[in-house]
MOPAC internal coordinates of N, CA, C and O (Angstrom, degrees):
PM7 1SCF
backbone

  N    0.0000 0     0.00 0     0.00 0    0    0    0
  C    1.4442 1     0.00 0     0.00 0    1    0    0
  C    1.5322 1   108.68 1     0.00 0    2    1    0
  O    1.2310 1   118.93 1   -45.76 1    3    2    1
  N    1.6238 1   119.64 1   134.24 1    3    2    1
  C    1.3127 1   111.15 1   168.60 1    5    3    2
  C    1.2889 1   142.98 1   -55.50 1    6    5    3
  O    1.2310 1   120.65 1   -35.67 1    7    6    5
  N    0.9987 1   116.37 1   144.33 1    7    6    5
  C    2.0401 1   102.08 1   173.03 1    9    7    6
  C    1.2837 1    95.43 1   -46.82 1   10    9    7
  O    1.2310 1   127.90 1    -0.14 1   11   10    9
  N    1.7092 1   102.40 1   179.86 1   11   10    9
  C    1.3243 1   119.13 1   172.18 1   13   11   10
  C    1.6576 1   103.09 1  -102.59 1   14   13   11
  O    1.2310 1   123.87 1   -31.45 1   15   14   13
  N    1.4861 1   110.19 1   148.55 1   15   14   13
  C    1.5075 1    97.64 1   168.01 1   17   15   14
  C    1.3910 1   117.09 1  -102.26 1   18   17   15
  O    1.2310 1   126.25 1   -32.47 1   19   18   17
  N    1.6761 1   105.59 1   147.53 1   19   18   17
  C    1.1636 1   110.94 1   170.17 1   21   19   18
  C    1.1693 1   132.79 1   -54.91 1   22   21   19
  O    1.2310 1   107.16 1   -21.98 1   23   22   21
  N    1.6719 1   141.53 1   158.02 1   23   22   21
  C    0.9861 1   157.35 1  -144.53 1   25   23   22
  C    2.0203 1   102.47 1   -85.52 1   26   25   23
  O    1.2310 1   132.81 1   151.15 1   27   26   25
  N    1.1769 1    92.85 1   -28.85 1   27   26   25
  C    1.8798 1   106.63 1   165.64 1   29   27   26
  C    1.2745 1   113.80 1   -75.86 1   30   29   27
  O    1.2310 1   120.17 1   165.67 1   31   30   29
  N    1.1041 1   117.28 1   -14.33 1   31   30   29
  C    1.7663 1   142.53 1  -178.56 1   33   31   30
  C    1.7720 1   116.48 1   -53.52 1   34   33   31
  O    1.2310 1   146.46 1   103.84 1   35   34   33
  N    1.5818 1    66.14 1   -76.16 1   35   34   33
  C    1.7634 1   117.78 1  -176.93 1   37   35   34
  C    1.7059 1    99.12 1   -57.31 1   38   37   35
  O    1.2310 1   127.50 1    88.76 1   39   38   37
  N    1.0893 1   103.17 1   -91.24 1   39   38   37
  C    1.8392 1    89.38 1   168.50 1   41   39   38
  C    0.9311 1   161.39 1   -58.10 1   42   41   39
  O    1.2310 1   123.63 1   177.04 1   43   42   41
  N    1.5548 1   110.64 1    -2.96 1   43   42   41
  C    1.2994 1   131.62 1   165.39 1   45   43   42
  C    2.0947 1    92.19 1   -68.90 1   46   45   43
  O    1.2310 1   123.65 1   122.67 1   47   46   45
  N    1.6365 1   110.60 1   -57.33 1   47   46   45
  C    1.3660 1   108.86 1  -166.70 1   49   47   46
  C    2.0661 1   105.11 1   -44.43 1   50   49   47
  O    1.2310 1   124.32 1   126.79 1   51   50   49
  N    1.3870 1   109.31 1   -53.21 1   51   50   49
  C    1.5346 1   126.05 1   177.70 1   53   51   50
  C    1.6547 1    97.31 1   -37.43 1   54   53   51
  O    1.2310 1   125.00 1    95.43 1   55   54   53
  N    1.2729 1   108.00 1   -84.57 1   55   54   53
  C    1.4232 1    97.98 1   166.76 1   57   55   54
  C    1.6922 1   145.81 1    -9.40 1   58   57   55
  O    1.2310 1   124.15 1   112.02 1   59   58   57
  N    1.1889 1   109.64 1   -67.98 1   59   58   57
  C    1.2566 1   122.22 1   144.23 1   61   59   58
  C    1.5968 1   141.40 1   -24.34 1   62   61   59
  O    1.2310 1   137.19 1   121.31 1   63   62   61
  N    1.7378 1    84.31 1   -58.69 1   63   62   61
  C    1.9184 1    97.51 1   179.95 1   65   63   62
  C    1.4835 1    94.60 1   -71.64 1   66   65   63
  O    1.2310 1   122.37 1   129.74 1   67   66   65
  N    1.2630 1   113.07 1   -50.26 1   67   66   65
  C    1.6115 1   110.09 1  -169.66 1   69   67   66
  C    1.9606 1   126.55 1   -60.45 1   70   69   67
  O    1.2310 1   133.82 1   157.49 1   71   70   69
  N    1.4536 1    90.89 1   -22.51 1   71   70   69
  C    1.6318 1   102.39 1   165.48 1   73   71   70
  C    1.3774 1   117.21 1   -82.16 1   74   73   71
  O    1.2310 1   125.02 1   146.52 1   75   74   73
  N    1.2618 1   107.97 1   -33.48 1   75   74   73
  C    1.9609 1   126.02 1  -170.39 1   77   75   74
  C    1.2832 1   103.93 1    84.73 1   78   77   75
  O    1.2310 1   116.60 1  -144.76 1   79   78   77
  N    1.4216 1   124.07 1    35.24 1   79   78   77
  C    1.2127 1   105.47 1   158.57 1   81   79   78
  C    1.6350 1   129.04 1  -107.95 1   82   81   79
  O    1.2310 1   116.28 1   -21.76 1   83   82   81
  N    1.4745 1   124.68 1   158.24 1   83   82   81
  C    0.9845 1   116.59 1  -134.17 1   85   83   82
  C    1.7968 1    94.69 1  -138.52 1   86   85   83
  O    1.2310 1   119.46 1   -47.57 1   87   86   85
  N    1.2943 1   118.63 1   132.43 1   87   86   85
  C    1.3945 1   119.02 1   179.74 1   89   87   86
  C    1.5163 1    91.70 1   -77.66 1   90   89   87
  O    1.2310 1   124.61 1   -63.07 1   91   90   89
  N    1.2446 1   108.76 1   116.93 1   91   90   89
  C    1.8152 1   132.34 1   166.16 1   93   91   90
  C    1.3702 1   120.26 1  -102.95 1   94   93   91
  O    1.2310 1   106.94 1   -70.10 1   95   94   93
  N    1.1312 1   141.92 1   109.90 1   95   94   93
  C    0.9979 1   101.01 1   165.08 1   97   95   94
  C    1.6472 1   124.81 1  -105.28 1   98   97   95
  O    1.2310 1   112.17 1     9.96 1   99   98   97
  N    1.4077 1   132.37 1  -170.04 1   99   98   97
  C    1.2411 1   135.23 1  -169.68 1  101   99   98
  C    0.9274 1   133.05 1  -123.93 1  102  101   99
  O    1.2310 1   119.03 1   -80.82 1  103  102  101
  N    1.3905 1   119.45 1    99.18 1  103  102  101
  C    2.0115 1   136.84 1  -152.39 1  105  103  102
  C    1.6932 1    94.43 1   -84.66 1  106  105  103
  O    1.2310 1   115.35 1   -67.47 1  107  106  105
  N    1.0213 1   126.42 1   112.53 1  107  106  105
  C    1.1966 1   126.18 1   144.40 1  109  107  106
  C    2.0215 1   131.39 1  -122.50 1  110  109  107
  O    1.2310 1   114.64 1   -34.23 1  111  110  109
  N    1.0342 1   127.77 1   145.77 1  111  110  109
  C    1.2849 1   129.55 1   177.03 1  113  111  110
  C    1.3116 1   104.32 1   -39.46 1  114  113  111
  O    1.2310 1   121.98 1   -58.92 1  115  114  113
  N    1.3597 1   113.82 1   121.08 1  115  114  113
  C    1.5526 1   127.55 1   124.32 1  117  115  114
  C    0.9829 1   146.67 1   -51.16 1  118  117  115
  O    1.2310 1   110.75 1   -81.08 1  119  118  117
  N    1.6475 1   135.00 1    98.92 1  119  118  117
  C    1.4311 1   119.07 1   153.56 1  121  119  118
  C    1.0130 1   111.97 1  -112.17 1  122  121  119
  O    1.2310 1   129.93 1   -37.51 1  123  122  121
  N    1.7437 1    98.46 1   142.49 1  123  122  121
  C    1.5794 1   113.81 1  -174.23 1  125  123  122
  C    1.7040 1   112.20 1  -109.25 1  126  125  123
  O    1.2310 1    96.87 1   -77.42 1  127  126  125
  N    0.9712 1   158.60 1   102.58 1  127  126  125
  C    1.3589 1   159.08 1   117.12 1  129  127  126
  C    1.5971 1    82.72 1   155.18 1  130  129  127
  O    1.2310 1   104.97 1  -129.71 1  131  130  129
  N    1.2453 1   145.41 1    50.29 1  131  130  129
  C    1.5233 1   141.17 1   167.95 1  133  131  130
  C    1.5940 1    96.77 1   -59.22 1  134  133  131
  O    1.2310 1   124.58 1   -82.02 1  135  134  133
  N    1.3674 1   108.80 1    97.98 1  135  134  133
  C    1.8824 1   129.91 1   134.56 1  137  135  134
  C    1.2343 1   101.37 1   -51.78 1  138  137  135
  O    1.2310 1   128.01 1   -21.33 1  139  138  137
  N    1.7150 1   102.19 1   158.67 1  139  138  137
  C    1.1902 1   131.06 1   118.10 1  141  139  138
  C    1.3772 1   143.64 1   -52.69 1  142  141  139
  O    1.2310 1   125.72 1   -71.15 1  143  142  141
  N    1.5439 1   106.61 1   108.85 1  143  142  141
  C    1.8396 1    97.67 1  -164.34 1  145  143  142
  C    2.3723 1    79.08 1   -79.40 1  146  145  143
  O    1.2310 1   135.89 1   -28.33 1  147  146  145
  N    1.3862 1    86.84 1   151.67 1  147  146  145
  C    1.2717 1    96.34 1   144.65 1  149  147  146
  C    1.3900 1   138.85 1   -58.98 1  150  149  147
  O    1.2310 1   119.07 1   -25.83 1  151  150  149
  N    1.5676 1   119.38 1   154.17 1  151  150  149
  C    1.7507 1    98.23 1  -159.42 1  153  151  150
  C    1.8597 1   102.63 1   -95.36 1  154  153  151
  O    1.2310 1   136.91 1   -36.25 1  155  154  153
  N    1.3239 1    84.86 1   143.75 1  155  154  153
  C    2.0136 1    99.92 1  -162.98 1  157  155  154
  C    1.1430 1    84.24 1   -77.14 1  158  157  155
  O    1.2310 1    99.08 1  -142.00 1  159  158  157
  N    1.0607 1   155.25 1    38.00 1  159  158  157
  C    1.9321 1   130.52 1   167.93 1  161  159  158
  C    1.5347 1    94.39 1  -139.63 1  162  161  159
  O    1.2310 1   119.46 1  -172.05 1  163  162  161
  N    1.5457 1   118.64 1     7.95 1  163  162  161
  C    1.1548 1   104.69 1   177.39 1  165  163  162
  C    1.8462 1   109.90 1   -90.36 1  166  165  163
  O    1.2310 1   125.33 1   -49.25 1  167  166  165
  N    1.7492 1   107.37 1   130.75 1  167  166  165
  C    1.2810 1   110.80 1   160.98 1  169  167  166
  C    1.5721 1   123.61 1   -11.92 1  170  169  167
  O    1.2310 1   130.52 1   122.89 1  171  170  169
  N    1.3137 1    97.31 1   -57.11 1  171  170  169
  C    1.3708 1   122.85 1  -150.74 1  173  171  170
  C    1.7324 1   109.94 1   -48.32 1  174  173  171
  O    1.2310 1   134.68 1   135.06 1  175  174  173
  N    1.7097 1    89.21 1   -44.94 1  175  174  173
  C    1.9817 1   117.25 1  -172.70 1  177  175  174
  C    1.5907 1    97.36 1   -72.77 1  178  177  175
  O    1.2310 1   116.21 1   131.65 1  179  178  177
  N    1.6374 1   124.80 1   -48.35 1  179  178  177
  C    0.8781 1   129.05 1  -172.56 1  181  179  178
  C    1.4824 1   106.10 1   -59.66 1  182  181  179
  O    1.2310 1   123.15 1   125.70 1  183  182  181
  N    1.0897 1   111.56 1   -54.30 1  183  182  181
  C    1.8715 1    98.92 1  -172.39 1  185  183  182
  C    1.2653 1    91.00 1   -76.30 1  186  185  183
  O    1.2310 1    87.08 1  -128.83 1  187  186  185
  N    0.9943 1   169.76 1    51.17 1  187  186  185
  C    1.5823 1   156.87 1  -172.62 1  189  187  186
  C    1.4196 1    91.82 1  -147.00 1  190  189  187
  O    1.2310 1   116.42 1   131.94 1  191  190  189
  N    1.1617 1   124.40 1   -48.06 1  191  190  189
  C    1.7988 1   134.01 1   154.84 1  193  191  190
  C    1.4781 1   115.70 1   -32.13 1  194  193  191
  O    1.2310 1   133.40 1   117.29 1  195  194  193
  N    1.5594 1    91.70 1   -62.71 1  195  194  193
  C    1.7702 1   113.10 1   174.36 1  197  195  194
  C    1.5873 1   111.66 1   -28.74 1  198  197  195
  O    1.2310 1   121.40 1   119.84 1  199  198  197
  N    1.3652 1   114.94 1   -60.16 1  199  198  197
  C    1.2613 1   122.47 1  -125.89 1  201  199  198
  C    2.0428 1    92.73 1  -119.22 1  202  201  199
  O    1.2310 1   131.40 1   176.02 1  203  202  201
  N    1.3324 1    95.60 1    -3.98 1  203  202  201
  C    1.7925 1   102.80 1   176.15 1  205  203  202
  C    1.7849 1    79.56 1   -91.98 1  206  205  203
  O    1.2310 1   131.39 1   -30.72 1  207  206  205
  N    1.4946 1    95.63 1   149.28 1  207  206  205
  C    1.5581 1   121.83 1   175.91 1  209  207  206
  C    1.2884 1   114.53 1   -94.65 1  210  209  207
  O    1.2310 1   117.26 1   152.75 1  211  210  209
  N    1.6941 1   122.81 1   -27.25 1  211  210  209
  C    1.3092 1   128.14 1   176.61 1  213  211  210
  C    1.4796 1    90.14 1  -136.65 1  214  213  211
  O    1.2310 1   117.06 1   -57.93 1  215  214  213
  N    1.3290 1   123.19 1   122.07 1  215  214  213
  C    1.6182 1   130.07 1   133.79 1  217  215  214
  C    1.3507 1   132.20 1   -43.29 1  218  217  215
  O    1.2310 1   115.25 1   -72.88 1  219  218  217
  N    1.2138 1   126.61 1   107.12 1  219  218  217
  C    1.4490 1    99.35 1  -161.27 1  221  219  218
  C    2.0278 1    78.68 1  -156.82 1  222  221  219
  O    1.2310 1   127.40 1   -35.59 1  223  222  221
  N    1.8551 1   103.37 1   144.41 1  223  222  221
  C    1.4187 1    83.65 1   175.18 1  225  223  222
  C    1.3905 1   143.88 1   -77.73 1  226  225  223
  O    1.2310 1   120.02 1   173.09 1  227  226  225
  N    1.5026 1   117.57 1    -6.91 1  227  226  225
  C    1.3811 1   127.90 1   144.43 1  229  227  226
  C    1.0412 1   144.14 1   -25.84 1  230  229  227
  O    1.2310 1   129.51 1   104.78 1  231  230  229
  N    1.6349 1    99.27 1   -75.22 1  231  230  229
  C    1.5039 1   116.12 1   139.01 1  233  231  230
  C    1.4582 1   133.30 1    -4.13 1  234  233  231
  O    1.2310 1   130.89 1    92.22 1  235  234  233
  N    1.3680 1    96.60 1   -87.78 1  235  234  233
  C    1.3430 1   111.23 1   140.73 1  237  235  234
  C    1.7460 1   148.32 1     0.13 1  238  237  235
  O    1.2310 1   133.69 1   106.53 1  239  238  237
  N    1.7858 1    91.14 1   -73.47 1  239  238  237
  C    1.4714 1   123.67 1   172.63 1  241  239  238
  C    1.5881 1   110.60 1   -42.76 1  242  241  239
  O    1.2310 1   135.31 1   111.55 1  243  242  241
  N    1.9059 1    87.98 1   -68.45 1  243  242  241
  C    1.0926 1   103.47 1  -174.92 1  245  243  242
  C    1.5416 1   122.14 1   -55.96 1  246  245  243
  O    1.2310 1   111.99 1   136.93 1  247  246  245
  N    1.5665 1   132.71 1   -43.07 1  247  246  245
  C    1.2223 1   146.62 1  -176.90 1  249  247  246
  C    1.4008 1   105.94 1   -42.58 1  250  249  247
  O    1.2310 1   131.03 1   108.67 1  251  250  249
  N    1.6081 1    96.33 1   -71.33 1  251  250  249
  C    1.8188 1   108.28 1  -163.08 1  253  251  250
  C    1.3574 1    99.63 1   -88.76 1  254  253  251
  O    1.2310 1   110.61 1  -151.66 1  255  254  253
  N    1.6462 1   135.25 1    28.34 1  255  254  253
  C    1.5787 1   123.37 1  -178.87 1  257  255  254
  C    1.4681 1   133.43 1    38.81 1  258  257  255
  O    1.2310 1   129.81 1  -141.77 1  259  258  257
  N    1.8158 1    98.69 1    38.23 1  259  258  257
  C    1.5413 1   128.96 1  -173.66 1  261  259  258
  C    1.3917 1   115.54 1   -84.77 1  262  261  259
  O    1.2310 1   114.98 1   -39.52 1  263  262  261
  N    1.3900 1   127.12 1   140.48 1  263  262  261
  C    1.4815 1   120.48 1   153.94 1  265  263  262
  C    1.7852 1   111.89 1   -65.17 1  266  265  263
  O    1.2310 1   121.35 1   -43.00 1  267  266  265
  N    1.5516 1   115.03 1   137.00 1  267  266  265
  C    1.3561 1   125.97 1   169.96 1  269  267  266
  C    1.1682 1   119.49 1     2.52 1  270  269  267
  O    1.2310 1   140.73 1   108.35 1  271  270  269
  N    1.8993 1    77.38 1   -71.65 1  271  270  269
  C    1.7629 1    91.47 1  -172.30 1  273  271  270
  C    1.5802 1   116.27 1   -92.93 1  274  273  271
  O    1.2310 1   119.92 1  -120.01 1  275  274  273
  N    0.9552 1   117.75 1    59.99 1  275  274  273
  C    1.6324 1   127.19 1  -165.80 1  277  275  274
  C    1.8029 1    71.48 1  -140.79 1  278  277  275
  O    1.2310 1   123.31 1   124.22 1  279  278  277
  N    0.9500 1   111.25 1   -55.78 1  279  278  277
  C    1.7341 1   116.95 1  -155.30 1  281  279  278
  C    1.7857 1    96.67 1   -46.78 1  282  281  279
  O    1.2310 1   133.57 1   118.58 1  283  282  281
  N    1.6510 1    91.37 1   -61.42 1  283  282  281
  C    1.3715 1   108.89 1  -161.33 1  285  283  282
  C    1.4626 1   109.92 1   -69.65 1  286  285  283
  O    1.2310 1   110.16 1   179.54 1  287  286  285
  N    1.4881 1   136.08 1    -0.46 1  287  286  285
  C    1.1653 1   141.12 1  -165.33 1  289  287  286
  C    1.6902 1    79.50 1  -102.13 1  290  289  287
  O    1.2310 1   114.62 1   121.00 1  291  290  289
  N    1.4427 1   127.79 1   -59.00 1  291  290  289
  C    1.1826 1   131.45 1  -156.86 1  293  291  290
  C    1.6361 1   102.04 1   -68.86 1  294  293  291
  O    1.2310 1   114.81 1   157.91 1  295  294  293
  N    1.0174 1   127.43 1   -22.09 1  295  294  293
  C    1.6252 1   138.87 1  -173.30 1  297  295  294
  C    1.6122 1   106.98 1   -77.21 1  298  297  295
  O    1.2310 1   130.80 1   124.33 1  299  298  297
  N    1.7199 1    96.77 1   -55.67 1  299  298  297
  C    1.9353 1    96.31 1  -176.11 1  301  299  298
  C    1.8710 1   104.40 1   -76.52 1  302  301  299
  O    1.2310 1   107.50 1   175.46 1  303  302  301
  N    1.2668 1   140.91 1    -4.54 1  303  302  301
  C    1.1964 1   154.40 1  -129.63 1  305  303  302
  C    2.1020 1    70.29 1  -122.05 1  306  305  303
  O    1.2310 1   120.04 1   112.14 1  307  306  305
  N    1.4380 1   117.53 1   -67.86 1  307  306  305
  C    1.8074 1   125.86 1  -162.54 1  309  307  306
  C    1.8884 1    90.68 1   -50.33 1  310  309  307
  O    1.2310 1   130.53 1   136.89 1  311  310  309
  N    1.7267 1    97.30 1   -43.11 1  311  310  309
  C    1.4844 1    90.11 1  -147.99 1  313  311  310
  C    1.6786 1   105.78 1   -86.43 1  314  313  311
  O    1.2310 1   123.48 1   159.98 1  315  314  313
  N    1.6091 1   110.93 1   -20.02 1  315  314  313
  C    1.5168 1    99.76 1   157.14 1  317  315  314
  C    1.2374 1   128.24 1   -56.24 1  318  317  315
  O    1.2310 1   117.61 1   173.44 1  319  318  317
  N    1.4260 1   122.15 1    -6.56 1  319  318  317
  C    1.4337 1   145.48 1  -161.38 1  321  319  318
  C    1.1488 1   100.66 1  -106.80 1  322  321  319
  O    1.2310 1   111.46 1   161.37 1  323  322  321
  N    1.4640 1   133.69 1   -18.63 1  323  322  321
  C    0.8646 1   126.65 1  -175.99 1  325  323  322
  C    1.7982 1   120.78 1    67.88 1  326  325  323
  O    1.2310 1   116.46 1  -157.53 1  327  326  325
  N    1.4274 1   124.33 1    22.47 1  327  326  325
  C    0.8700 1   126.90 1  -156.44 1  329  327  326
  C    2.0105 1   107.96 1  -114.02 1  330  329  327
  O    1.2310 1   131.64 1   156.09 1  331  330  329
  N    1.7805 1    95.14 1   -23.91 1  331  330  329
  C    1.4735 1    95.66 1   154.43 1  333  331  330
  C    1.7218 1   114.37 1  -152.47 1  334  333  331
  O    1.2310 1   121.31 1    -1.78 1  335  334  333
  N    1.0950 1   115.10 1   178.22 1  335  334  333
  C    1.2783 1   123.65 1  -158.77 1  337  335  334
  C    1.2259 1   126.56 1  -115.42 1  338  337  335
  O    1.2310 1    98.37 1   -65.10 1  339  338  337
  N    1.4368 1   156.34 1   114.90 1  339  338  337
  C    1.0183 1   147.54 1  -178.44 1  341  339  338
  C    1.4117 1   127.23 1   -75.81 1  342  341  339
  O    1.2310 1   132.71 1   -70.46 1  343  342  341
  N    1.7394 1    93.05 1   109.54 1  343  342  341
  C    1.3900 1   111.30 1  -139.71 1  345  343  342
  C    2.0493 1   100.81 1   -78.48 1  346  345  343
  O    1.2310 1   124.09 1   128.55 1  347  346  345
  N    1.4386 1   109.77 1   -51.45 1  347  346  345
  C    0.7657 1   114.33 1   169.08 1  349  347  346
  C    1.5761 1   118.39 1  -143.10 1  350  349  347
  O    1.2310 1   114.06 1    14.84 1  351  350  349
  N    1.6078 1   128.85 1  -165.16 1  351  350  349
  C    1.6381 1   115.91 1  -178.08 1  353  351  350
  C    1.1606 1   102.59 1  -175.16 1  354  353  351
  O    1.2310 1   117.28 1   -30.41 1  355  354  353
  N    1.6724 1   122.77 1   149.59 1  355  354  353
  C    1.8818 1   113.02 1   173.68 1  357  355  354
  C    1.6988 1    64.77 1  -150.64 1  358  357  355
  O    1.2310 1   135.36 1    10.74 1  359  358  357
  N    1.3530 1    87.88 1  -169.26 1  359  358  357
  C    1.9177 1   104.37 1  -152.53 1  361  359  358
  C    1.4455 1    92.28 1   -67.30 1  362  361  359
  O    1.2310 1   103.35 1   132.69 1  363  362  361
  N    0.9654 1   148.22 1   -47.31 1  363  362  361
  C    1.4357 1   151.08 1   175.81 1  365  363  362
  C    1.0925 1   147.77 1   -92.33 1  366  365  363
  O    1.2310 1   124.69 1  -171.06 1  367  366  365
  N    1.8140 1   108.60 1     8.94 1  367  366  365
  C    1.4128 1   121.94 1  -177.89 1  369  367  366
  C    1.6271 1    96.23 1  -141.59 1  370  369  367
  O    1.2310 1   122.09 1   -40.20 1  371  370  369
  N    1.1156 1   113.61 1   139.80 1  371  370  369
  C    1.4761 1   130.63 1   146.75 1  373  371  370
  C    1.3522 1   128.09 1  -112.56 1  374  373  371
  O    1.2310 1   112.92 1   -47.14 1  375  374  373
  N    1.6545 1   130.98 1   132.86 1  375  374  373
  C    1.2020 1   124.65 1  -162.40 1  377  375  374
  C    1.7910 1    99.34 1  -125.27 1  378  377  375
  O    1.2310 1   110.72 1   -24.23 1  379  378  377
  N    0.8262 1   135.05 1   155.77 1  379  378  377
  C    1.3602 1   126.03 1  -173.61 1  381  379  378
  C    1.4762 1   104.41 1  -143.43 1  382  381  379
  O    1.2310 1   115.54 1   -26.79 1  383  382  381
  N    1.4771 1   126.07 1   153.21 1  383  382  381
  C    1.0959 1   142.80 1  -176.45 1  385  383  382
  C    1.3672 1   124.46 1  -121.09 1  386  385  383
  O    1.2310 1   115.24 1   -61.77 1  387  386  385
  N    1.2270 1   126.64 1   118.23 1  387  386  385
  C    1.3553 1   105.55 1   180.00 1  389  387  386
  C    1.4927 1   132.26 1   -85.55 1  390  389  387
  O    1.2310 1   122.31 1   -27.09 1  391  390  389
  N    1.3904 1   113.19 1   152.91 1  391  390  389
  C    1.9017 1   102.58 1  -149.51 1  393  391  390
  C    1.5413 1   104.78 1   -74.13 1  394  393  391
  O    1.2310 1   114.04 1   -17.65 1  395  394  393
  N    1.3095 1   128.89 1   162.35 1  395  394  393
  C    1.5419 1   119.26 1   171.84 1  397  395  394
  C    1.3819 1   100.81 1  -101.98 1  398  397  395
  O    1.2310 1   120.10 1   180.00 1  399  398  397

């Protein structure tokens, strides 16, 4: 059962109703550890793509000294681009291809 509120409580709430104001609060997006993806139009990623045998975001991770999900943001970001392909997938791996 709740406490009871005090009488400073109580009128502070009166207050309130009688102004119309209203405890709201304010949802906005979180991002937490926002990297820098590396830039996708650089040569550099592209042959570096080239020359990996499996795409994979680990892979990845590991290469450019990325978090996971930095990888995998940068992976669906190529393939809205149309720039590689999802080559194959089982519940826990994605492998990607790059398009010719």
């Amino acid at each position: 059962m709740p406490a009871k509120r005090s009488m400073k409580q109580i009128e502070k709430q009166q207050r309130r109703k009688a102004k119309g104001e209203t405890k709201e609060k304010v949802r906005f997006k979180k991002t937490i550890g926002s990297l820098d993806i590396p830039d996708m139009s650089n040569e550099e990623l592209m042959e570096q793509l080239g020359k990996m045998k499996a795409i994979t975001p680990t892979g990845l991770a590991i290469h450019y000294n990325l978090k996971v999900s930095t990888a995998n943001k940068l992976l669906n970001e190529l393939m809205e681009q149309k720039v590689i392909t999802l080559a194959s997938r089982s519940h826990n791996l994605k492998v990607y291809a790059l398009t010719q």
